[in-house]
N, C-alpha and C positions, 0 to 999 in steps of 0.2 A: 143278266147276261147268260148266256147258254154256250156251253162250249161246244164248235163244231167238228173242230180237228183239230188233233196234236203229230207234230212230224217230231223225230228226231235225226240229227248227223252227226256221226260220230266223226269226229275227227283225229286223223293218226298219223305223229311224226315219221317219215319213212325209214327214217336208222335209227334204230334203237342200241344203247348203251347201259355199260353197269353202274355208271354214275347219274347219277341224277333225274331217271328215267319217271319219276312218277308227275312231270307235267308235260310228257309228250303224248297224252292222250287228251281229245276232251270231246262231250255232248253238249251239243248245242238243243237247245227243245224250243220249238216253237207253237204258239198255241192261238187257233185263233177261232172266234166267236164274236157276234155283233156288231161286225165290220171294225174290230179292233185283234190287233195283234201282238202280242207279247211273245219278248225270247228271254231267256234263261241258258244258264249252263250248268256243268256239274262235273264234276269227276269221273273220269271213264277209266284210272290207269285199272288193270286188274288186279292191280297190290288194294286198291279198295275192295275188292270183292270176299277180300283175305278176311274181315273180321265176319262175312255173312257165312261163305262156304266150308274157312276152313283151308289152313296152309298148304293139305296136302291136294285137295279138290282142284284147289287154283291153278298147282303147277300143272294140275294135269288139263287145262284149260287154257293157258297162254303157250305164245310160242318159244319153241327151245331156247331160242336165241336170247329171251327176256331178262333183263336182269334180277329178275323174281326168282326162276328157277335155277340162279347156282346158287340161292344157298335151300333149296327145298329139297 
């Protein structure tokens, strides 16, 4: 099977809080090839992005409001 396309959609809670904010993000991927289609998801909050970029890269990357950046 050969893959023809990949989409992805992120999806995002519209209010964001200091509690418990790391599952109001998520990507959905879909992929499809062969006249079959598979989806998947994954982690989108940007507190994941934190162990690739770097605590301080991040905050400068999410919005003010996130509960990431009070303590960055």
């Amino acid at each position: 099977m050969r893959i023809e396309s990949v989409d992805f959609f992120y999806l995002a809670m519209p209010e964001v809080t200091n509690a418990a904010d790391g599952s109001q993000d998520a990507l959905l991927v879909r992929v499809t090839g062969g006249g079959h289609i598979g989806w998947g998801e994954c982690e989108a909050a940007p507190l994941a992005l934190d162990r690739r970029l770097g605590r301080a890269d991040v905050a400068r990357r999410v919005p003010p409001g996130h509960g990431f950046c009070a303590g960055a």
